[in-house]
mmCIF file of the N, C-alpha and C atoms, coordinates in Angstrom:
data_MODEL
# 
_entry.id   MODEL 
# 
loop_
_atom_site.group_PDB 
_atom_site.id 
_atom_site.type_symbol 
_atom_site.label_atom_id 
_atom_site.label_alt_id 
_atom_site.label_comp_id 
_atom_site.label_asym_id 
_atom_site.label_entity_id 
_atom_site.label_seq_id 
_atom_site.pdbx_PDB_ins_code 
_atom_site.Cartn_x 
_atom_site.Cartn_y 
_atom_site.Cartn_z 
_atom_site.occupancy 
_atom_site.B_iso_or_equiv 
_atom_site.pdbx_formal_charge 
_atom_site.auth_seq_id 
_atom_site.auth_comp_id 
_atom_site.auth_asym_id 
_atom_site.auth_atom_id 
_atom_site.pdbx_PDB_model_num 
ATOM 1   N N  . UNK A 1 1  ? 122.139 105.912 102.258 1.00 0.00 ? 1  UNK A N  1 
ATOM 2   C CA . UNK A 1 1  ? 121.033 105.232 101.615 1.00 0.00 ? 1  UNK A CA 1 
ATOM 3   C C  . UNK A 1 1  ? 120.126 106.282 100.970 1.00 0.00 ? 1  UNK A C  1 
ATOM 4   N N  . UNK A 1 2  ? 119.907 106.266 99.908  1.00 0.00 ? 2  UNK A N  1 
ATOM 5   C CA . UNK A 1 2  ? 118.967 107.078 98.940  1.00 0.00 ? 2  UNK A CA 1 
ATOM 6   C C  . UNK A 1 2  ? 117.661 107.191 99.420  1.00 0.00 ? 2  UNK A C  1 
ATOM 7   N N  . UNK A 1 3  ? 116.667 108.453 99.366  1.00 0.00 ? 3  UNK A N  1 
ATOM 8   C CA . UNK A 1 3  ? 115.586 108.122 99.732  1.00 0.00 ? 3  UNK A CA 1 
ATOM 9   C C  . UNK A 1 3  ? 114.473 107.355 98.645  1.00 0.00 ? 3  UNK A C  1 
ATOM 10  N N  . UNK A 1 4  ? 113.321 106.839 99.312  1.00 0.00 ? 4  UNK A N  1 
ATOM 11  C CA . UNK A 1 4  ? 112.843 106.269 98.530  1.00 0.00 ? 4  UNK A CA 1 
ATOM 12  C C  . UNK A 1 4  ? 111.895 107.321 97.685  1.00 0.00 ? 4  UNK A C  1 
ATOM 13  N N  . UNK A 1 5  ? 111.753 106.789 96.593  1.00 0.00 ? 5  UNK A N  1 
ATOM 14  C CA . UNK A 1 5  ? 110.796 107.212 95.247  1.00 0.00 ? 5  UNK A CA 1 
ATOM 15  C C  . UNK A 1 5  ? 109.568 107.012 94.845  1.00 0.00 ? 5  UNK A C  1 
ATOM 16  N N  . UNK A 1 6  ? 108.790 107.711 94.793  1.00 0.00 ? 6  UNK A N  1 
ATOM 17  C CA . UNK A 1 6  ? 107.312 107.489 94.489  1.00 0.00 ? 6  UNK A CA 1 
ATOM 18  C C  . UNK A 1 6  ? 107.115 107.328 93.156  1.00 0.00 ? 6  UNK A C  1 
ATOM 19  N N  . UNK A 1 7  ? 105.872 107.013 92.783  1.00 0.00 ? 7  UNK A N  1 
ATOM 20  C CA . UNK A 1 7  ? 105.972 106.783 90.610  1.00 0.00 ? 7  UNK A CA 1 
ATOM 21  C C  . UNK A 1 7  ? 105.991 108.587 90.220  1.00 0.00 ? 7  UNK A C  1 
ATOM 22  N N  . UNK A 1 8  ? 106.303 109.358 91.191  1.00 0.00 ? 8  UNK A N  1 
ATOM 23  C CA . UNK A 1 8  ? 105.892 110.602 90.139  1.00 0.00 ? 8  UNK A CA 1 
ATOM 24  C C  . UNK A 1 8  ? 107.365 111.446 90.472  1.00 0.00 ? 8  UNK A C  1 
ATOM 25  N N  . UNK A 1 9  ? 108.031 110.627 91.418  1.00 0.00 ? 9  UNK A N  1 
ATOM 26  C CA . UNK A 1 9  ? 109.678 110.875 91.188  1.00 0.00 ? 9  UNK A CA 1 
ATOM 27  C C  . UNK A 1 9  ? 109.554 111.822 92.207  1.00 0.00 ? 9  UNK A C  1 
ATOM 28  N N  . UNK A 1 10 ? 108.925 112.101 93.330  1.00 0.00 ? 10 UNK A N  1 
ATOM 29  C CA . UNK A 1 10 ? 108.695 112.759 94.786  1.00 0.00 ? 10 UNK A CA 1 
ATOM 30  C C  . UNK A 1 10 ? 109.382 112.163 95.601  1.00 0.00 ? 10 UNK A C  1 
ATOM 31  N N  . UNK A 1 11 ? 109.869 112.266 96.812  1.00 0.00 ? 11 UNK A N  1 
ATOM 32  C CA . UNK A 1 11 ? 110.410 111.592 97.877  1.00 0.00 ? 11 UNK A CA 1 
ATOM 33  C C  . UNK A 1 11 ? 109.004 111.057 98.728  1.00 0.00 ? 11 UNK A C  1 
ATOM 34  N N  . UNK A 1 12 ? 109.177 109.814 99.446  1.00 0.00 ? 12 UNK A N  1 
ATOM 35  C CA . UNK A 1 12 ? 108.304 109.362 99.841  1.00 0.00 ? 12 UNK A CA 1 
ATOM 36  C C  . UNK A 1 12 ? 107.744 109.763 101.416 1.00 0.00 ? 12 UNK A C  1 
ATOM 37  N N  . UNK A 1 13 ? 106.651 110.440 101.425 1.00 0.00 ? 13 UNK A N  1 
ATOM 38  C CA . UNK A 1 13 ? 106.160 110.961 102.941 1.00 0.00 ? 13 UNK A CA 1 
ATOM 39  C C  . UNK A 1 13 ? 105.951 109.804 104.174 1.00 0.00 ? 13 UNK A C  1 
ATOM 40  N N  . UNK A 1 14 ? 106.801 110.307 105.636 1.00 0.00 ? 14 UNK A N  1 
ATOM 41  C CA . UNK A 1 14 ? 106.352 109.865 105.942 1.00 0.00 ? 14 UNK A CA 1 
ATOM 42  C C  . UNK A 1 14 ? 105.174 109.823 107.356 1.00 0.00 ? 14 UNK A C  1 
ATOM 43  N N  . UNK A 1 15 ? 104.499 109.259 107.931 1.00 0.00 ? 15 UNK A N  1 
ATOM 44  C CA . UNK A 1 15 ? 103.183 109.798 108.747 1.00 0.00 ? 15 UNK A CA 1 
ATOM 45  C C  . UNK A 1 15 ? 104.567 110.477 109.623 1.00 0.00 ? 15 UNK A C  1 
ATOM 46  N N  . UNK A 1 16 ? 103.743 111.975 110.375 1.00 0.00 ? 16 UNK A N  1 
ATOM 47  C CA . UNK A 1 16 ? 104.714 112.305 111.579 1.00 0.00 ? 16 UNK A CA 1 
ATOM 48  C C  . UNK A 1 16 ? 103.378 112.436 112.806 1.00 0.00 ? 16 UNK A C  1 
ATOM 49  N N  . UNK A 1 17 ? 102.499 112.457 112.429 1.00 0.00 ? 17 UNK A N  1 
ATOM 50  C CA . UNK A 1 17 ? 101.729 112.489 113.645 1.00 0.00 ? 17 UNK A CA 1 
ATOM 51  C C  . UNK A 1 17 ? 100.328 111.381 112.976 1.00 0.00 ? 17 UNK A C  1 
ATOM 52  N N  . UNK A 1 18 ? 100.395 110.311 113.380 1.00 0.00 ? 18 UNK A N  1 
ATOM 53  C CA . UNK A 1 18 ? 99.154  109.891 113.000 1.00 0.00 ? 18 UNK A CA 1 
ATOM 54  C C  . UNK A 1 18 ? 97.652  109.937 113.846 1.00 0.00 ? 18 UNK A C  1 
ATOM 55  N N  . UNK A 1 19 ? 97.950  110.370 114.706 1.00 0.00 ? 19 UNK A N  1 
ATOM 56  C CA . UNK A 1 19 ? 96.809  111.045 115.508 1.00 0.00 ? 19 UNK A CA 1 
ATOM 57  C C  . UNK A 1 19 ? 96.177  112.118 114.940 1.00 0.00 ? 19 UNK A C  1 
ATOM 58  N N  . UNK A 1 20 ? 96.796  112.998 113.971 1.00 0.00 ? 20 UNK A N  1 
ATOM 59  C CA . UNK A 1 20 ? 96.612  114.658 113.572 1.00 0.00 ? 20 UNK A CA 1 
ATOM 60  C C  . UNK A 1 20 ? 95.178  114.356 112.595 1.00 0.00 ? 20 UNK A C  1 
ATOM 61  N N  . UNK A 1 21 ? 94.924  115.365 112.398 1.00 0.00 ? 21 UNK A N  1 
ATOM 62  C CA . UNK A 1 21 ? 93.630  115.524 111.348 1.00 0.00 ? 21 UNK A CA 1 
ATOM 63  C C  . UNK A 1 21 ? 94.235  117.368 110.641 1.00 0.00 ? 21 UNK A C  1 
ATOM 64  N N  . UNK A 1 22 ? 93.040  117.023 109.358 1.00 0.00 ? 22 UNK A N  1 
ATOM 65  C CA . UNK A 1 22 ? 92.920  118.170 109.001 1.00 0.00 ? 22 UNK A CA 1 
ATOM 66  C C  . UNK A 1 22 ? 91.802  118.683 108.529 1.00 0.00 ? 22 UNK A C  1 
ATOM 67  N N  . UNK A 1 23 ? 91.326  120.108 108.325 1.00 0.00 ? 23 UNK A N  1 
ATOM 68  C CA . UNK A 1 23 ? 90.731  120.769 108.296 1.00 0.00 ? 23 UNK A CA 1 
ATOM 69  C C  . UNK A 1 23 ? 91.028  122.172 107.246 1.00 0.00 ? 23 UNK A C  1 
ATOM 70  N N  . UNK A 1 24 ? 90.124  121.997 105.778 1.00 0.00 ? 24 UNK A N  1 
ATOM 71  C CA . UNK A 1 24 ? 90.636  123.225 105.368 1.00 0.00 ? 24 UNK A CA 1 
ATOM 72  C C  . UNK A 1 24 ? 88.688  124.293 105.550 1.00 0.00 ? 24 UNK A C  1 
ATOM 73  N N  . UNK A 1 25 ? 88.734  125.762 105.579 1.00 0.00 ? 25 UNK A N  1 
ATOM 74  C CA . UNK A 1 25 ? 87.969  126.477 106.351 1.00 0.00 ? 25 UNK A CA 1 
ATOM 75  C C  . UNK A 1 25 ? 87.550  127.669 105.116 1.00 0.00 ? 25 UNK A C  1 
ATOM 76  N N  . UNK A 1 26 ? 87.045  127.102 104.287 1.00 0.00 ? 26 UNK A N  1 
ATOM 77  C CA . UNK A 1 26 ? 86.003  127.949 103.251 1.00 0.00 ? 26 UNK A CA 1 
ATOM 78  C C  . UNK A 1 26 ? 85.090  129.043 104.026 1.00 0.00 ? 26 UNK A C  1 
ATOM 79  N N  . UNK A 1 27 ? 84.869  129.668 103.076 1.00 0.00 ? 27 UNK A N  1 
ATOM 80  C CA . UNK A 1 27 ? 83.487  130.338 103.233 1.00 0.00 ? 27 UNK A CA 1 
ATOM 81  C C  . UNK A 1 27 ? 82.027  129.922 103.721 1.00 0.00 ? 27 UNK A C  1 
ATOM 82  N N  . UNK A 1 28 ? 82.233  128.299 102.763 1.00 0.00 ? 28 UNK A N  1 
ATOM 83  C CA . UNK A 1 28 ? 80.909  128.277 102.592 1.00 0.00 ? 28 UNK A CA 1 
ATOM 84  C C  . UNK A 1 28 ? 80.861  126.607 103.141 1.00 0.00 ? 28 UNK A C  1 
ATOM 85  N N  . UNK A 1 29 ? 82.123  126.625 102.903 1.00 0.00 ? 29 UNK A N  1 
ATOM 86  C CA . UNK A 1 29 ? 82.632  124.771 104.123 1.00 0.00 ? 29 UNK A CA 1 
ATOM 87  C C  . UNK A 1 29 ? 83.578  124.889 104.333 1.00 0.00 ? 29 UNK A C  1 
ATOM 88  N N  . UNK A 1 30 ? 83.378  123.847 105.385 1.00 0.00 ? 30 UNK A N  1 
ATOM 89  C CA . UNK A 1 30 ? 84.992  123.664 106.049 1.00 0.00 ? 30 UNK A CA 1 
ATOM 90  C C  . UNK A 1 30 ? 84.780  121.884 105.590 1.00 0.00 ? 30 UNK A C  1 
ATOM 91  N N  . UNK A 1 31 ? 85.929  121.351 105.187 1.00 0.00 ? 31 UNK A N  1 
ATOM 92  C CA . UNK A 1 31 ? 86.417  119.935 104.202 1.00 0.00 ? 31 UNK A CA 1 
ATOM 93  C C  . UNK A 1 31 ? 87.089  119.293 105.378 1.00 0.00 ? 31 UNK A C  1 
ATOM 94  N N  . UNK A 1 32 ? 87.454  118.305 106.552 1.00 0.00 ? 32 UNK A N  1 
ATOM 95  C CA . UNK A 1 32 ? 87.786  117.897 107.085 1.00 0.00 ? 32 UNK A CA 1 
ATOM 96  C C  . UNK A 1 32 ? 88.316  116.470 106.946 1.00 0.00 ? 32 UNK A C  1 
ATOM 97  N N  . UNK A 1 33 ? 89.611  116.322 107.234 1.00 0.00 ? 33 UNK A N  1 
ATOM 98  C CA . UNK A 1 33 ? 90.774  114.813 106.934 1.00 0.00 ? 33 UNK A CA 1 
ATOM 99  C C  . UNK A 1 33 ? 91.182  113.896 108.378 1.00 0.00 ? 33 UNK A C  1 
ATOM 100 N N  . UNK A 1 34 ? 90.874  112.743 108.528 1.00 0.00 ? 34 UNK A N  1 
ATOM 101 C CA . UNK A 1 34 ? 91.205  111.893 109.391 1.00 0.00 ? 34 UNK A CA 1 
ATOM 102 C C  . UNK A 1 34 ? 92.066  110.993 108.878 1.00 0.00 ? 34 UNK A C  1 
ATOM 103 N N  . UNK A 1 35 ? 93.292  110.403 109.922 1.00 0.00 ? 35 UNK A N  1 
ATOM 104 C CA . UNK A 1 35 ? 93.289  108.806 109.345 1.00 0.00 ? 35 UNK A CA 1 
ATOM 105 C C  . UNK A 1 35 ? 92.190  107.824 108.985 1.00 0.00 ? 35 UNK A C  1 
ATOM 106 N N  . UNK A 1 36 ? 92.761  107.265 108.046 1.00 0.00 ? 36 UNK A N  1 
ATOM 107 C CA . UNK A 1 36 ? 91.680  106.302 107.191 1.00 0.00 ? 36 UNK A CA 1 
ATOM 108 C C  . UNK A 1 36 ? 91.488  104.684 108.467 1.00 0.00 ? 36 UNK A C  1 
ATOM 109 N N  . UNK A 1 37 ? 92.415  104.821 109.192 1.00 0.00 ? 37 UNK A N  1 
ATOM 110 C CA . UNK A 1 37 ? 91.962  103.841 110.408 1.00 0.00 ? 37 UNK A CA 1 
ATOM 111 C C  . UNK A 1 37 ? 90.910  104.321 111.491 1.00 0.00 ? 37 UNK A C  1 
ATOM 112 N N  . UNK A 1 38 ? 90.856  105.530 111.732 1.00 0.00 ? 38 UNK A N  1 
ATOM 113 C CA . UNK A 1 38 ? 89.905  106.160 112.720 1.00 0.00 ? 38 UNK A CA 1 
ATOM 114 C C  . UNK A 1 38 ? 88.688  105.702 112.248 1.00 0.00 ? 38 UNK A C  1 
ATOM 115 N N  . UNK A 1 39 ? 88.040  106.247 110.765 1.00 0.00 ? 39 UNK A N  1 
ATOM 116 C CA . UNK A 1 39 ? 86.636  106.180 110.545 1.00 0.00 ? 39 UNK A CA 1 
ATOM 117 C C  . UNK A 1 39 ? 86.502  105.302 109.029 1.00 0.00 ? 39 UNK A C  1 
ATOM 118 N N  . UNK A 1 40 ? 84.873  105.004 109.009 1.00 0.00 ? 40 UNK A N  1 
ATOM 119 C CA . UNK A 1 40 ? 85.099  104.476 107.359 1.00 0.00 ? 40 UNK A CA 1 
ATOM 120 C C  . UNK A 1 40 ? 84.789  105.542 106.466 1.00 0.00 ? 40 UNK A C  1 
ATOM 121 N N  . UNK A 1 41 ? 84.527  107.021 106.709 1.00 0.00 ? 41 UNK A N  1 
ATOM 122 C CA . UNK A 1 41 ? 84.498  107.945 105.895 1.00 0.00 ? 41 UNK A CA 1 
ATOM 123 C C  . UNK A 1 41 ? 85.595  109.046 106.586 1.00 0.00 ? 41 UNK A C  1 
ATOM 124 N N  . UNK A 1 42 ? 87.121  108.974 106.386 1.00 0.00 ? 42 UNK A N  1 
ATOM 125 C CA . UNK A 1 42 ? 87.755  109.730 106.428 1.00 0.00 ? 42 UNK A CA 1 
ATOM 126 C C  . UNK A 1 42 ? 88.239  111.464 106.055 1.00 0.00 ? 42 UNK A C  1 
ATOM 127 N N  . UNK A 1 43 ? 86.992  111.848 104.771 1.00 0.00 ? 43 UNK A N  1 
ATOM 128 C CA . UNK A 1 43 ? 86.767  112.950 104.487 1.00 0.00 ? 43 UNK A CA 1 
ATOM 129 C C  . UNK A 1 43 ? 85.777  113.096 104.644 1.00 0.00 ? 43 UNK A C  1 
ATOM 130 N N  . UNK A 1 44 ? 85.529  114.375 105.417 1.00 0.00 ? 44 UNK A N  1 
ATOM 131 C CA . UNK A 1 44 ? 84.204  114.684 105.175 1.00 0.00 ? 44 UNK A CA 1 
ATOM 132 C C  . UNK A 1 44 ? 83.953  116.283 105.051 1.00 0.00 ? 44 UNK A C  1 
ATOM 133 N N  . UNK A 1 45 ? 82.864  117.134 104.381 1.00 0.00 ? 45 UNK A N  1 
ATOM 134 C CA . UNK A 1 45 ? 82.429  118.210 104.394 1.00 0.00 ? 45 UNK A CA 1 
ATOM 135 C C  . UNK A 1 45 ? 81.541  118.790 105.389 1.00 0.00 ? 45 UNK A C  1 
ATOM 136 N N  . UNK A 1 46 ? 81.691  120.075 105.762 1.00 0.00 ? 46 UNK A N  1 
ATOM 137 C CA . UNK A 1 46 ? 80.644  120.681 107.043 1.00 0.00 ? 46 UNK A CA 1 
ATOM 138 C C  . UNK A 1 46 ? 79.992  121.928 106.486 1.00 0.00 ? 46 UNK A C  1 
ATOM 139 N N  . UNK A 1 47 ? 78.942  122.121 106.668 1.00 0.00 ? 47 UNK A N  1 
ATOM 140 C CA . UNK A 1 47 ? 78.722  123.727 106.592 1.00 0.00 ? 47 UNK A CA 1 
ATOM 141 C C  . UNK A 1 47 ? 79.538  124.629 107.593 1.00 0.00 ? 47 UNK A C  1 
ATOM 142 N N  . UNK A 1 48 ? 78.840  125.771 107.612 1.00 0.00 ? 48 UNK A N  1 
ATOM 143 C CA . UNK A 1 48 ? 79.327  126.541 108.667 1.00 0.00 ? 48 UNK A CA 1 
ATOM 144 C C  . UNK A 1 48 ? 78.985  127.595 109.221 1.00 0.00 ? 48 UNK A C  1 
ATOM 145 N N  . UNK A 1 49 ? 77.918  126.846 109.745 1.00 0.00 ? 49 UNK A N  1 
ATOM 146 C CA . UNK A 1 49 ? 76.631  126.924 110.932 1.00 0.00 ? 49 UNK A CA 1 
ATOM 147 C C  . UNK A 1 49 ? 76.962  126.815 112.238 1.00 0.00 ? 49 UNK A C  1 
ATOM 148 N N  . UNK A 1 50 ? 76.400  127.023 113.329 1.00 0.00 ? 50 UNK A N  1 
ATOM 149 C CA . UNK A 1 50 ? 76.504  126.473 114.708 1.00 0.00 ? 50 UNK A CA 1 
ATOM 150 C C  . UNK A 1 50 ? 76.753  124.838 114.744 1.00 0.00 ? 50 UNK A C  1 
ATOM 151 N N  . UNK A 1 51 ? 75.180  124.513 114.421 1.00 0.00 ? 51 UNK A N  1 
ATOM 152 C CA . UNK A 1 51 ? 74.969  123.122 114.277 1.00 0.00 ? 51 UNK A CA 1 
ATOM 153 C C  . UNK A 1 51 ? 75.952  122.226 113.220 1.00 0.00 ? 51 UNK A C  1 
ATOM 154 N N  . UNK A 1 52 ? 76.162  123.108 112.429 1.00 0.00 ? 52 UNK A N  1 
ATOM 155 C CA . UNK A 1 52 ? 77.243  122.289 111.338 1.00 0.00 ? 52 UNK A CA 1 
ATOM 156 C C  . UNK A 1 52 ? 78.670  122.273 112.032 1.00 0.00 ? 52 UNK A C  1 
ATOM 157 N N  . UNK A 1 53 ? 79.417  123.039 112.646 1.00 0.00 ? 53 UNK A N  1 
ATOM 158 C CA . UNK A 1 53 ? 80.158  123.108 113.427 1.00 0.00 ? 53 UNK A CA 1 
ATOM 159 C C  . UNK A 1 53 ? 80.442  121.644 114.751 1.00 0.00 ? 53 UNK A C  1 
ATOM 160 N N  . UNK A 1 54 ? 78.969  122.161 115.380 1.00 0.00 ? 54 UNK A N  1 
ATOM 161 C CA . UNK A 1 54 ? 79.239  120.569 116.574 1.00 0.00 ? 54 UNK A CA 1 
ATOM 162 C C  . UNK A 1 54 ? 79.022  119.936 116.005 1.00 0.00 ? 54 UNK A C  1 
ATOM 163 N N  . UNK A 1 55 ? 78.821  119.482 114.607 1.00 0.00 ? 55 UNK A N  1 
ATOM 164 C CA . UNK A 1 55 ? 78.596  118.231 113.749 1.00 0.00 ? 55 UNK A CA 1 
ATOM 165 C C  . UNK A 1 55 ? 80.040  117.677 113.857 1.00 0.00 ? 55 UNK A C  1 
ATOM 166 N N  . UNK A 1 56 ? 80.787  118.439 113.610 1.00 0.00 ? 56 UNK A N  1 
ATOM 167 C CA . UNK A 1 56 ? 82.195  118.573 113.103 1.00 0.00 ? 56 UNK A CA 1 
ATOM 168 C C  . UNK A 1 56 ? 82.988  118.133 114.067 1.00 0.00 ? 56 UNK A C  1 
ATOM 169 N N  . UNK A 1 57 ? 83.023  118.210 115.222 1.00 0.00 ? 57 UNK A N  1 
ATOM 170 C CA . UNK A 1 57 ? 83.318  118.239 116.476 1.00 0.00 ? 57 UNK A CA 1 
ATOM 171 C C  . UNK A 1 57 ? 82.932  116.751 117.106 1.00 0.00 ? 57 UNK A C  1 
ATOM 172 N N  . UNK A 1 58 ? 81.677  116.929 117.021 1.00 0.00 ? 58 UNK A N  1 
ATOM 173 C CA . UNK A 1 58 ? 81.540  115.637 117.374 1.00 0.00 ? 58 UNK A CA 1 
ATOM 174 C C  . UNK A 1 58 ? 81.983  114.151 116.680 1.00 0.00 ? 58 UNK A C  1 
ATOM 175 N N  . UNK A 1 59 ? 82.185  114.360 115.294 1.00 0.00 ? 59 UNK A N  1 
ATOM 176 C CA . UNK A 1 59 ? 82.640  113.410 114.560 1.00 0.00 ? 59 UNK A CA 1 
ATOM 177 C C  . UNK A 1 59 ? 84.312  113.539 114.578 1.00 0.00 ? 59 UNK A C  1 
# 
């Protein structure tokens, strides 16, 4: 069976951990990714501060 096709002619992803998050870790922020079922703002931005940090953490 062929895999399936996306409109931009990619193979189609599929979730392998839907528990996982991500986190990319700037200089000047860190950009953070949830499932879109966890929260109603699934991206969000942090500084990267103490306090901006347990922000991060805690959410």
């Amino acid at each position: 069976m062929p895999k399936k096709r996306t409109a931009g002619g990619r193979p189609e992803l599929k979730p392998v951990n839907v528990g996982a998050g991500a986190i990319d870790i700037g200089s000047k922020m860190r950009m953070a990714a949830v499932n879109t079922a966890c929260t109603d703002v699934p991206v969000r931005s942090f500084g990267t501060f103490t306090q901006d940090l347990h922000e991060l953490a805690d959410w």
